[in-house]
C-alpha positions in Angstrom: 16.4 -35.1 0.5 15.0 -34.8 4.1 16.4 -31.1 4.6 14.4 -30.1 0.9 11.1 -31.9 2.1 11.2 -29.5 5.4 12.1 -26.5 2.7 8.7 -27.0 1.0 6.8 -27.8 3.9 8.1 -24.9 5.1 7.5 -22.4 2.4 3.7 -23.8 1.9 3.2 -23.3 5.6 4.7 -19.7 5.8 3.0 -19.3 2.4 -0.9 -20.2 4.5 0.4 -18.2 7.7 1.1 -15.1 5.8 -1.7 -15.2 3.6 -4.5 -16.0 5.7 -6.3 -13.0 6.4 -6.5 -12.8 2.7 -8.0 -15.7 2.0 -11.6 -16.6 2.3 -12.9 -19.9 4.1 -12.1 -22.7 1.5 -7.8 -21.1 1.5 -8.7 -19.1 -1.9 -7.1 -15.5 -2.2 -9.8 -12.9 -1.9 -8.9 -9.6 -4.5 -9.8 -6.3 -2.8 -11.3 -3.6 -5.3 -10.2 -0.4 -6.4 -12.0 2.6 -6.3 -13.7 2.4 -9.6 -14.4 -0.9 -8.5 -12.4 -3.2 -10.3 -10.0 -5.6 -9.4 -7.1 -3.9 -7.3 -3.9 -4.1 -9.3 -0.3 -3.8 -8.2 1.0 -0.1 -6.9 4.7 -0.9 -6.9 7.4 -4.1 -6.6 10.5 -1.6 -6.4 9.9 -0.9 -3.8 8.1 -3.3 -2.4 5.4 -1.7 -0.9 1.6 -2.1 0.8 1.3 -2.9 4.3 2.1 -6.3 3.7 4.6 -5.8 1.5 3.4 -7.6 -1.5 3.4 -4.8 -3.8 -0.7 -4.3 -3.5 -2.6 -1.8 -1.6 -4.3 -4.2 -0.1 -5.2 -3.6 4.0 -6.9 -5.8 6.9 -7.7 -6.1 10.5 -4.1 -5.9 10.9 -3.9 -2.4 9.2 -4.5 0.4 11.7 -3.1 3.0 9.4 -5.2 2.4 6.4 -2.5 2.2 4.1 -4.7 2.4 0.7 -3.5 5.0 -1.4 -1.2 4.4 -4.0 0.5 7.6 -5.0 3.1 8.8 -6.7 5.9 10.5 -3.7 6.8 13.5 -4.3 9.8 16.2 -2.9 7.0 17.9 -1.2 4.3 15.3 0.4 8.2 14.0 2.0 8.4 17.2 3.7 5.1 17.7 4.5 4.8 14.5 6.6 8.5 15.2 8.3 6.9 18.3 9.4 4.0 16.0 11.0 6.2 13.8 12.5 6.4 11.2 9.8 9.8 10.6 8.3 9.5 8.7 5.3 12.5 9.3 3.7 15.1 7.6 6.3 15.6 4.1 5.7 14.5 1.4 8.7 15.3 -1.9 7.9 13.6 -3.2 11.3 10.3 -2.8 9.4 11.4 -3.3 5.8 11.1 0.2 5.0 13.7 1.1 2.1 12.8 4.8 2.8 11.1 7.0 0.3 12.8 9.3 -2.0 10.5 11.5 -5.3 9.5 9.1 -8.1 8.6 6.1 -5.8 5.2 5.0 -5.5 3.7 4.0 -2.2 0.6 3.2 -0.6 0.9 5.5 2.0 -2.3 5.8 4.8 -5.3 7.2 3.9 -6.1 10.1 6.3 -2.4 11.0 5.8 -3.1 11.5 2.4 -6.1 13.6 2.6 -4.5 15.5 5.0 -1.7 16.7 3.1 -4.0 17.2 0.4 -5.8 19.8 2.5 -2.5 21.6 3.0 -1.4 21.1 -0.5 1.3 18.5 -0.3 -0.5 15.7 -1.7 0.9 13.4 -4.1 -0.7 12.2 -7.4 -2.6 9.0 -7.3 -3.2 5.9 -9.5 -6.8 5.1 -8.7 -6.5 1.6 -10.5 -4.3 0.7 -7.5 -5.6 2.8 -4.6 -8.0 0.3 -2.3 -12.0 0.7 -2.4 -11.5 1.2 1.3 -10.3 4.6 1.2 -13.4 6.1 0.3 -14.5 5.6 3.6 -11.8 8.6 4.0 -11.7 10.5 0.8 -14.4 11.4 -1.6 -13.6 9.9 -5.3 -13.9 13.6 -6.9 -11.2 14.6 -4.7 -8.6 11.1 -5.9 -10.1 11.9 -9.4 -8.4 15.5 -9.2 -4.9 13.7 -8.6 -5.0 10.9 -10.7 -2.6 9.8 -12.9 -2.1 6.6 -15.1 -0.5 3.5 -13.9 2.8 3.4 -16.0 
């Protein structure tokens, strides 16, 4: 009995840690926006993405990278960011990256985004889940051009 009461306690307290800086004053979850301003919905589960890996696009203080976009990966955005010194196709466990392969989606950092967008590389997008954030980086007209529907 004593080894499931420290369990629970446990799991609420991880639970509060780890959702914290998503939570407004009174402990209630706060739900970021999307880009047409609606509630941000999931990007992907399988993998488990977002930068804290909850399978939302969501991003904090804790997010450097800006990792807003959810996209659709593709054979060449992979490329593309190897050849900028991003390797998202290799598998590193340390960080609970499963490694990206065409097909996935991901919510991969913003200015990474538009810069392979630039060049030519850059994946579809599902605006429904791509944070309101990065329009601080892209304009909407340019996601609008690579937008496809959340399936």
């Amino acid at each position: 009995m004593a080894n499931s009461l420290q369990f629970t306690y446990t799991c609420i307290l991880f639970f509060f840690i780890f959702n914290l800086g998503k939570m407004n004053n009174n402990g209630i979850p706060i739900t970021q926006q999307n880009v047409l301003g609606t509630p941000l919905q999931a990007c992907c589960y399988q993998p488990l993405t977002g930068f804290y890996r909850n399978g939302f696009c969501n991003t904090g203080e804790q997010d450097y990278g800006t990792h807003t976009v959810c996209a659709v990966i593709t054979k060449g955005f992979l490329e593309f960011t190897l050849s900028e010194g991003n390797d998202l196709s290799t598998p590193k466990p340390q960080y609970n990256f499963p490694g990206l392969q065409p097909g996935d989606k991901w919510c991969l950092c913003a200015l990474r985004w538009y810069d392979a967008y630039k060049a030519g590389f850059a994946p579809n997008v599902i605006l429904e889940a791509t944070n309101k954030k990065t329009l601080e980086f892209v304009p909407i007209e340019v996601l609008k051009e690579k937008a496809v529907p959340n399936k």
